[in-house]
FIVOSE-208700 format. One record per atom (N, C-alpha, C): residue number from 1; residue in one letter; chain; atom name; z negated, y, x negated. Coordinates in steps of 0.05 Angstrom, whole numbers, padded with zeros to 5 digits, always signed. Example, Ala and Ser with C-alpha at 12.3 -4.5 7.8 and 13.67 -1.06 7.14 Angstrom:
+-----+---+---+----+--------+--------+--------+
|   k | r | c |  a |      z |      y |      x |
+-----+---+---+----+--------+--------+--------+
|   1 | A | A |  N | -00156 | -00114 | -00264 |
|   1 | A | A | CA | -00156 | -00090 | -00246 |
|   1 | A | A |  C | -00156 | -00066 | -00264 |
|   2 | S | A |  N | -00142 | -00045 | -00257 |
|   2 | S | A | CA | -00143 | -00021 | -00273 |
|   2 | S | A |  C | -00157 | +00001 | -00258 |
+-----+---+---+----+--------+--------+--------+
//
This chain:
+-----+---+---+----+--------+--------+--------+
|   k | r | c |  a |      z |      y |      x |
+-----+---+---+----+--------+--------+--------+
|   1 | X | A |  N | -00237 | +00020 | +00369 |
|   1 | X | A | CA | -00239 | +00049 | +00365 |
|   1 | X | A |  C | -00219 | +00062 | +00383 |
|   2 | X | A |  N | -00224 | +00082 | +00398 |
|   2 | X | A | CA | -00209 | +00096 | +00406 |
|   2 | X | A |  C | -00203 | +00124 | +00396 |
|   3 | X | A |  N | -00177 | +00136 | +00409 |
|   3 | X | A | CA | -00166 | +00153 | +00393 |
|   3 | X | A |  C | -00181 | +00184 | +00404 |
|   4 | X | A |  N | -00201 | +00179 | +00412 |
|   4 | X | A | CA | -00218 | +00197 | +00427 |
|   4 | X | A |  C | -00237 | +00215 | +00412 |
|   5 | X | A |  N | -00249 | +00183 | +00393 |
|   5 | X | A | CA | -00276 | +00199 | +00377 |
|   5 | X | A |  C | -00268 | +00183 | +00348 |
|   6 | X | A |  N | -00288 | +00192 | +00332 |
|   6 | X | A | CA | -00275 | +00180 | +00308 |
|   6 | X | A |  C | -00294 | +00160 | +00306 |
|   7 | X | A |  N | -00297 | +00142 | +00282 |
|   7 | X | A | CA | -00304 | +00118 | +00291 |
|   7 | X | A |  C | -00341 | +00111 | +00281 |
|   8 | X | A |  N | -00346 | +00142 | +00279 |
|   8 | X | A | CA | -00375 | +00147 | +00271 |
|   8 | X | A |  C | -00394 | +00154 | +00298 |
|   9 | X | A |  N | -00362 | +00153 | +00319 |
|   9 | X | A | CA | -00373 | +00172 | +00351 |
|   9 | X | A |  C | -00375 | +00195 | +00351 |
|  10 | X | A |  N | -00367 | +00215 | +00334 |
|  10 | X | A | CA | -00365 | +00240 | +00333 |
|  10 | X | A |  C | -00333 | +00254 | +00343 |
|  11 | X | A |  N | -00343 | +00264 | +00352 |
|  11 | X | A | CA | -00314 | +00286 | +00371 |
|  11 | X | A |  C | -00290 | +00295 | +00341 |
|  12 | X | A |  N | -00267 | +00278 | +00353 |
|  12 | X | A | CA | -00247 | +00292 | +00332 |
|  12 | X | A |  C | -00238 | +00318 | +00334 |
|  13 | X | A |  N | -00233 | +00332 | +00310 |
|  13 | X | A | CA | -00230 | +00356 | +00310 |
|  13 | X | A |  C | -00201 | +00360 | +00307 |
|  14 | X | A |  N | -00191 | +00388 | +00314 |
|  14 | X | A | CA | -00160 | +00393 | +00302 |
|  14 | X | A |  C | -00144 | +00380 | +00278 |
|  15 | X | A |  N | -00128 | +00364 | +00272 |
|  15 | X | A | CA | -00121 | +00359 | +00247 |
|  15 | X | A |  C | -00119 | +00390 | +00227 |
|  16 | X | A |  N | -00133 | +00382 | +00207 |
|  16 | X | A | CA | -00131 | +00399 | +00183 |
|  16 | X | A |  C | -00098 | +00406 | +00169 |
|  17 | X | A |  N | -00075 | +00421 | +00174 |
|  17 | X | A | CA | -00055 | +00419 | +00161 |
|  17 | X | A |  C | -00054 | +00444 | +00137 |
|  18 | X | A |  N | -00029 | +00424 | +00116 |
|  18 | X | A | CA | -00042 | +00447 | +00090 |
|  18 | X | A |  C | -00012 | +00449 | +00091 |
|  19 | X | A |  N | +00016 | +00444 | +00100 |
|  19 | X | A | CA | +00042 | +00442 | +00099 |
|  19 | X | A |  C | +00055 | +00448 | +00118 |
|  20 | X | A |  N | +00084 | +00464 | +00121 |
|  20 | X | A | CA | +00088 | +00471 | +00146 |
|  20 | X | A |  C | +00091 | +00445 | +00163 |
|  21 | X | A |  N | +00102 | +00420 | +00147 |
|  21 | X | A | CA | +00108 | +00393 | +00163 |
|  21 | X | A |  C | +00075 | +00373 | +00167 |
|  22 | X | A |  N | +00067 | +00370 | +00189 |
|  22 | X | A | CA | +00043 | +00351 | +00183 |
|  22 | X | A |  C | +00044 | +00320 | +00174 |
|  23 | X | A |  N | +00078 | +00330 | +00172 |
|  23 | X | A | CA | +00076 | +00286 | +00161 |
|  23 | X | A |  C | +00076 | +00294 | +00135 |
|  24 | X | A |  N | +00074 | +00315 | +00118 |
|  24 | X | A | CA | +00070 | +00316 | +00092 |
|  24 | X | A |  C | +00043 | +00313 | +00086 |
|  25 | X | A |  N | +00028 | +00319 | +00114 |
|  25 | X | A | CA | -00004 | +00317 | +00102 |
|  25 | X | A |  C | -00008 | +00288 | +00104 |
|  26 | X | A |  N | -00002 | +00281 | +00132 |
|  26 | X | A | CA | -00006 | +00257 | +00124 |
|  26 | X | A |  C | -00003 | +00231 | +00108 |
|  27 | X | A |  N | +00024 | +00239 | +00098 |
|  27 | X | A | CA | +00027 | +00220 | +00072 |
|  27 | X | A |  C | +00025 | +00234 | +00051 |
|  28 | X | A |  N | +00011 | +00257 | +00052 |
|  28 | X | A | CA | -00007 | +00263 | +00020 |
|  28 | X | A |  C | -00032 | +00247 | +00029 |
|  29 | X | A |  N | -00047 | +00245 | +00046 |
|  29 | X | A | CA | -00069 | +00226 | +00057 |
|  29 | X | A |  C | -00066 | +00197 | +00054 |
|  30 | X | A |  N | -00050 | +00192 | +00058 |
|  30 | X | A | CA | -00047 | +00165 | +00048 |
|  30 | X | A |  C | -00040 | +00153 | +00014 |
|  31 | X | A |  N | -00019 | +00170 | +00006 |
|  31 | X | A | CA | -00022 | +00177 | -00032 |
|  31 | X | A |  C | -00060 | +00170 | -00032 |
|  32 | X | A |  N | -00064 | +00185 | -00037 |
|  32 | X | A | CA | -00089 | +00199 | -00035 |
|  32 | X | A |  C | -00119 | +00170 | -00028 |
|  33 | X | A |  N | -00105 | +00158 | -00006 |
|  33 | X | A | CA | -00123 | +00144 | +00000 |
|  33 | X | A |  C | -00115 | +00120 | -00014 |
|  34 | X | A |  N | -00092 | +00106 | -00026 |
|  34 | X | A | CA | -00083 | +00084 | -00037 |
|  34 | X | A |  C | -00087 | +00096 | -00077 |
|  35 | X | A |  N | -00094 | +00118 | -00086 |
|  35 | X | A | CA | -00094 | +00120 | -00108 |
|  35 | X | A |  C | -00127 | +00116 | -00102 |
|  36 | X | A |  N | -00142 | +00129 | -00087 |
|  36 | X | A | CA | -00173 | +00115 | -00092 |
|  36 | X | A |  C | -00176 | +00084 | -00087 |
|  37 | X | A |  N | -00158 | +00073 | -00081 |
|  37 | X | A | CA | -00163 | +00040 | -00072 |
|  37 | X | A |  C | -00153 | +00028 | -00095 |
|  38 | X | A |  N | -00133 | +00041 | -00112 |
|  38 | X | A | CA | -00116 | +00029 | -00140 |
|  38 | X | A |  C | -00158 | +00039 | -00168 |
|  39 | X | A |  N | -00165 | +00061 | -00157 |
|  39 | X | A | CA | -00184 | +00061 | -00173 |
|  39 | X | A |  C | -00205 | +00046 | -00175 |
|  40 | X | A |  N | -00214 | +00033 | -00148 |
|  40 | X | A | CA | -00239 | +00015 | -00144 |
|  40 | X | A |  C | -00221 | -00011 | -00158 |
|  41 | X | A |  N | -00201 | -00018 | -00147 |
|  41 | X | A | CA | -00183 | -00041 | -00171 |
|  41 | X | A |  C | -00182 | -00041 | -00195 |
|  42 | X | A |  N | -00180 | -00026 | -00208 |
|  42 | X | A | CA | -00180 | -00015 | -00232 |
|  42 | X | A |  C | -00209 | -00020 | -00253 |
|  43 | X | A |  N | -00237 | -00013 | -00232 |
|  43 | X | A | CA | -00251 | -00008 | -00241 |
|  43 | X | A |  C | -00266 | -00034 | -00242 |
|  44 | X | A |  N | -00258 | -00052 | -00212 |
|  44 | X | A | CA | -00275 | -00073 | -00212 |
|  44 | X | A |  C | -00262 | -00098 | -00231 |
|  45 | X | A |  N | -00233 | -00096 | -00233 |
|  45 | X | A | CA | -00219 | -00109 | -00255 |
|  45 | X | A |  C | -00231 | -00108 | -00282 |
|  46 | X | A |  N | -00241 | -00088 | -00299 |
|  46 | X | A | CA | -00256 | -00075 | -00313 |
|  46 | X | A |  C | -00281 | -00088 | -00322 |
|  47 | X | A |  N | -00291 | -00093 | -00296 |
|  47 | X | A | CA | -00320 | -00102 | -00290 |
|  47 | X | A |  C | -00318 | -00136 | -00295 |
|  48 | X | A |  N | -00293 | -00145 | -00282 |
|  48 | X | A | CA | -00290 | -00173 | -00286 |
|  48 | X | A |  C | -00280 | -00171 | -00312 |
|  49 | X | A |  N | -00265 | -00169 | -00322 |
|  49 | X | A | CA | -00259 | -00168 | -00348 |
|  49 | X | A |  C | -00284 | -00166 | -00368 |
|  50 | X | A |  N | -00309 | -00156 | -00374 |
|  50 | X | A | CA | -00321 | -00146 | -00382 |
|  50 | X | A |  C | -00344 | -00170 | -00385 |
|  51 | X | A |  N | -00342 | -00178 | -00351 |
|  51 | X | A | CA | -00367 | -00212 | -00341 |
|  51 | X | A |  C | -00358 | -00225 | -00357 |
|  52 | X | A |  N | -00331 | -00235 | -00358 |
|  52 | X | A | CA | -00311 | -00246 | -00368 |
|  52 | X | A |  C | -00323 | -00248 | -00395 |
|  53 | X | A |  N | -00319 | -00231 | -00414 |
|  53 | X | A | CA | -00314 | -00227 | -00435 |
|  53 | X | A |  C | -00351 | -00238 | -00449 |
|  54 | X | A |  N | -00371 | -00226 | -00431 |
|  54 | X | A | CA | -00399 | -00233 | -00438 |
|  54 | X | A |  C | -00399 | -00248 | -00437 |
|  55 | X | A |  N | -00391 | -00278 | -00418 |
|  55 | X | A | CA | -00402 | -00296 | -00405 |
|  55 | X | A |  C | -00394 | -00315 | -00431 |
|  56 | X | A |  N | -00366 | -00309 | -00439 |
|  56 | X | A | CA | -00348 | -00328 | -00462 |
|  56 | X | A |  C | -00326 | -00338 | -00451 |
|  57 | X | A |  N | -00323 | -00323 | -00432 |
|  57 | X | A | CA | -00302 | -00344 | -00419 |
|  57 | X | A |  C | -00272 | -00344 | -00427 |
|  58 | X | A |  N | -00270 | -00312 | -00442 |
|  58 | X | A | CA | -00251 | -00301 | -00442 |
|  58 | X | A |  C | -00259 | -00286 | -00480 |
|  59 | X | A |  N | -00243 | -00284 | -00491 |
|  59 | X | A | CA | -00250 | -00269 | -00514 |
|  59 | X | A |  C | -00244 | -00252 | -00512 |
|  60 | X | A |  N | -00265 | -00222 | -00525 |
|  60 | X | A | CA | -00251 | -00194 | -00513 |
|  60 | X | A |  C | -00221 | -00188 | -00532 |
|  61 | X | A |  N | -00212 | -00171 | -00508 |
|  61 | X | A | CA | -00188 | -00167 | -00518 |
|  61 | X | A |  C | -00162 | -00188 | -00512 |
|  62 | X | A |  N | -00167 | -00210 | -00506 |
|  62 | X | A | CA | -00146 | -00226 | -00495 |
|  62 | X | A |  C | -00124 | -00224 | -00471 |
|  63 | X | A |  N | -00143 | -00209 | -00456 |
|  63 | X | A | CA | -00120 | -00198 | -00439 |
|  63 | X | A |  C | -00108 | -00179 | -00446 |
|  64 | X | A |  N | -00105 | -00163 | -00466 |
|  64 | X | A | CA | -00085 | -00148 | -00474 |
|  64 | X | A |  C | -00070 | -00157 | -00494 |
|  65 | X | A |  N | -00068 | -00182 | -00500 |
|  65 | X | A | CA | -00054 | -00193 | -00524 |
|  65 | X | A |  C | -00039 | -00217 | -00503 |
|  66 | X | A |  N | -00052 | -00220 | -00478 |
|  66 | X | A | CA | -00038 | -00243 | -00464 |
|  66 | X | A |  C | -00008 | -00234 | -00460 |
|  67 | X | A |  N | +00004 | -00258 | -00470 |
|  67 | X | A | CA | +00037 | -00266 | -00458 |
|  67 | X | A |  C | +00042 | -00283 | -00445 |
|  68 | X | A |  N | +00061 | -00282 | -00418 |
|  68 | X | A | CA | +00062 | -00303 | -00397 |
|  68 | X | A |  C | +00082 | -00321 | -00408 |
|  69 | X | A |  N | +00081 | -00341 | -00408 |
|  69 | X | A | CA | +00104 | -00360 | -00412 |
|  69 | X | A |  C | +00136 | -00354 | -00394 |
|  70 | X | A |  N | +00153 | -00371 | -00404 |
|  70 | X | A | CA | +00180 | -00360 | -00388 |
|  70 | X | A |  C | +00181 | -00361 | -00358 |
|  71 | X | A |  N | +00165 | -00380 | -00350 |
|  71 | X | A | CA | +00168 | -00389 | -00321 |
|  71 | X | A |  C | +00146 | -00371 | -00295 |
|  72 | X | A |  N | +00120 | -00358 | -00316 |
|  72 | X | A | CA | +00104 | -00348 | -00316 |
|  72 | X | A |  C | +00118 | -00315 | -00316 |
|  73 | X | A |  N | +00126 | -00306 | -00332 |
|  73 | X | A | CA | +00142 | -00282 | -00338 |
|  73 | X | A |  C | +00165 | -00288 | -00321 |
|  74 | X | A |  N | +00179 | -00309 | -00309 |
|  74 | X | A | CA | +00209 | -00304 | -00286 |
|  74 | X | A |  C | +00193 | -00286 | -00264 |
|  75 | X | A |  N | +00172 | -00306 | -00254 |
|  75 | X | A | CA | +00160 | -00308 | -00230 |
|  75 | X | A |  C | +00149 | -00282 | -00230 |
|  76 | X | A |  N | +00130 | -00273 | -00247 |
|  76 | X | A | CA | +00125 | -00233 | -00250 |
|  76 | X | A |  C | +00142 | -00217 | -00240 |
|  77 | X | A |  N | +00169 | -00218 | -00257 |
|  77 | X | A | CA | +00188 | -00205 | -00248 |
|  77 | X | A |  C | +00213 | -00199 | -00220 |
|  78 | X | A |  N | +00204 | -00226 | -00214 |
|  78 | X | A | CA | +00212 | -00232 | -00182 |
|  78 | X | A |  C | +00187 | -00213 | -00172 |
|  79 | X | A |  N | +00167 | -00218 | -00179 |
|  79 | X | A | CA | +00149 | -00196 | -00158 |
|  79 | X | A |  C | +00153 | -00179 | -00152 |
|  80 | X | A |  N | +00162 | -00169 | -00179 |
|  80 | X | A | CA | +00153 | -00139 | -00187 |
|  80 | X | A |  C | +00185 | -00131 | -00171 |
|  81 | X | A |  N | +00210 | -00137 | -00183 |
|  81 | X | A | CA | +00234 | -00123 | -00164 |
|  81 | X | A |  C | +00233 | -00131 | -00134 |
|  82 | X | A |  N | +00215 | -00154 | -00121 |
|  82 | X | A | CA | +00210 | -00147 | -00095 |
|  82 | X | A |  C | +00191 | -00126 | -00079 |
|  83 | X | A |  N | +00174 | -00120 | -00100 |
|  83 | X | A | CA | +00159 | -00097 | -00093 |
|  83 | X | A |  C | +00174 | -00075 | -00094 |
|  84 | X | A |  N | +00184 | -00071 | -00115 |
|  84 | X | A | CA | +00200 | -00045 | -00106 |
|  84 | X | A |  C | +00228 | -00038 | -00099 |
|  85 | X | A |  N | +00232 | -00060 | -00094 |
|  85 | X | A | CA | +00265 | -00061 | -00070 |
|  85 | X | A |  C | +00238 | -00054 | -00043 |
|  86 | X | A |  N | +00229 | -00061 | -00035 |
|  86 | X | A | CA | +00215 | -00057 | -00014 |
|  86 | X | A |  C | +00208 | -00032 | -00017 |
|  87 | X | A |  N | +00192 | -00018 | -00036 |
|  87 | X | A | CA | +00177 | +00005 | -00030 |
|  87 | X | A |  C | +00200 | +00034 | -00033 |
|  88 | X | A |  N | +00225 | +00021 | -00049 |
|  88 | X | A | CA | +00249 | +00039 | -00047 |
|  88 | X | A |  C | +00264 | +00043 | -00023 |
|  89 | X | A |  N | +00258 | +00019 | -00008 |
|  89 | X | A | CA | +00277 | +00012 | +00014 |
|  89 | X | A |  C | +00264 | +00036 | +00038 |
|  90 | X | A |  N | +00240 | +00041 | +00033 |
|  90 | X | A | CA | +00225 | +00059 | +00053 |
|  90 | X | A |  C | +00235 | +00087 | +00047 |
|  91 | X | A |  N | +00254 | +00095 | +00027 |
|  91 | X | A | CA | +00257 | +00116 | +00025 |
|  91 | X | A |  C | +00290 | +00122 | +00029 |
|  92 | X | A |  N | +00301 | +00102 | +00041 |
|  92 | X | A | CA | +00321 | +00111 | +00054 |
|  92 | X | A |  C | +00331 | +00126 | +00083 |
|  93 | X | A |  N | +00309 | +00114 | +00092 |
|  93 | X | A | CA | +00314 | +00133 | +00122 |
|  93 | X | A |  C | +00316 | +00114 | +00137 |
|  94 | X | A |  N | +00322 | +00092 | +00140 |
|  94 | X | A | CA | +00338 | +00079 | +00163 |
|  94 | X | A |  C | +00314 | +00066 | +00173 |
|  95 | X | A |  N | +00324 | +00066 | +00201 |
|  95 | X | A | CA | +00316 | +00046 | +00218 |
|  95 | X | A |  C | +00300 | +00022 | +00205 |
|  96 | X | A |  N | +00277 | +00012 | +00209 |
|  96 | X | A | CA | +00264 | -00010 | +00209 |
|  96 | X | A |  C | +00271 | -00033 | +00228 |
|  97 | X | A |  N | +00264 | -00022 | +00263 |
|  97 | X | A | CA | +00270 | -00047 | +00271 |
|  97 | X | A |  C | +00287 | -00043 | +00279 |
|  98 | X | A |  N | +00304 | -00063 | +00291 |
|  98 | X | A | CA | +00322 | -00080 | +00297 |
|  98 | X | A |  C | +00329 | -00059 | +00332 |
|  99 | X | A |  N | +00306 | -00056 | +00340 |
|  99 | X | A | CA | +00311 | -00047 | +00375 |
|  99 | X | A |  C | +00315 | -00068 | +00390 |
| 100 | X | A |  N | +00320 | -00058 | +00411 |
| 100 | X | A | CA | +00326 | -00077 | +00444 |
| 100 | X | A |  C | +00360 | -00081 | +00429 |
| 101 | X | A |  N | +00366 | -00103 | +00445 |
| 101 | X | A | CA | +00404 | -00099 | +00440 |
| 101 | X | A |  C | +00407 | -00087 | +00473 |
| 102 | X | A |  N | +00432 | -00083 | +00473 |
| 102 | X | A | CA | +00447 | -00064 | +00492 |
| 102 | X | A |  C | +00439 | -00076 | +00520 |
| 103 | X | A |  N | +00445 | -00111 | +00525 |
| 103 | X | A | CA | +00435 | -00114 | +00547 |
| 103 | X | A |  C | +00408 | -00118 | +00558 |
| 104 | X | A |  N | +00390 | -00109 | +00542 |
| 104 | X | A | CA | +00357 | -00114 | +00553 |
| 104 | X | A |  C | +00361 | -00082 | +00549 |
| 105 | X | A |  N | +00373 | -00057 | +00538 |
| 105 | X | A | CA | +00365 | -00029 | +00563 |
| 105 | X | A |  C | +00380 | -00032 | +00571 |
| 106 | X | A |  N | +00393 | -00034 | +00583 |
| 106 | X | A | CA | +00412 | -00039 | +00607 |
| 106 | X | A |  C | +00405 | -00049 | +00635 |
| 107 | X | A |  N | +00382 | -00067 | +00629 |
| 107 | X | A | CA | +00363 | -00078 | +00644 |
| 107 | X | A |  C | +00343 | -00059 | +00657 |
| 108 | X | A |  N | +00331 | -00040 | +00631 |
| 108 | X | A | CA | +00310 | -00023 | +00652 |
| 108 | X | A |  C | +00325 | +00002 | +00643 |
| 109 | X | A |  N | +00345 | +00006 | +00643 |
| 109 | X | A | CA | +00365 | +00039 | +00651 |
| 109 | X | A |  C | +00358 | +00039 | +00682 |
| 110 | X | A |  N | +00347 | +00058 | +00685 |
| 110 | X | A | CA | +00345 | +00059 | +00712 |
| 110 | X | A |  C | +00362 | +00091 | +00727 |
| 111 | X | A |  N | +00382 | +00093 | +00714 |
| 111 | X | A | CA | +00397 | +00118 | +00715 |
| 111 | X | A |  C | +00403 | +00127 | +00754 |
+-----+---+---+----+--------+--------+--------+
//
């Protein structure tokens, strides 16, 4: 895809801004696009849950009475504070990568 046409081949138009900043639109766009992706999850979870539950495989209601065992419940919780040390970590500001070190620009400083 190029950044030319969109990926239907139709001519891109002006970005739509609703904020004086356009990175607010765009990460209301992205909100936005990861809360409809958490809903098709949601829904098809639902759906399995549901096969689940017809087929026999599962008795209804079990998954909301399920408890993980200790080793089962460590391992959750390691997830879960790596997920959001990560997704907090994005809200500090800083630098991601790493950069060139000093002597590779130094190399193409062409002053």
């Amino acid at each position: 895809m190029s950044l030319a046409s969109h990926p239907t081949g139709a001519p891109l138009k002006p970005e739509q801004t609703f904020f004086a900043d356009s990175a607010i639109d765009r990460l209301l766009a992205m909100v936005m696009t990861l809360a409809a992706e958490l809903h098709v999850t949601r829904d098809r979870l639902r759906s399995l849950e549901a096969t689940l539950e017809k087929a026999g495989t599962i008795a209804p209601g079990s998954l909301d009475s399920y408890r993980p065992d200790a080793a089962e419940a460590a391992s959750l919780k390691a997830d879960r504070e790596a997920f959001v040390a990560e997704l907090m970590r994005q809200t500090l500001g800083m630098e991601v990568s790493l950069g060139a070190t000093d002597d590779v620009v130094e190399r193409f400083d062409r002053r």
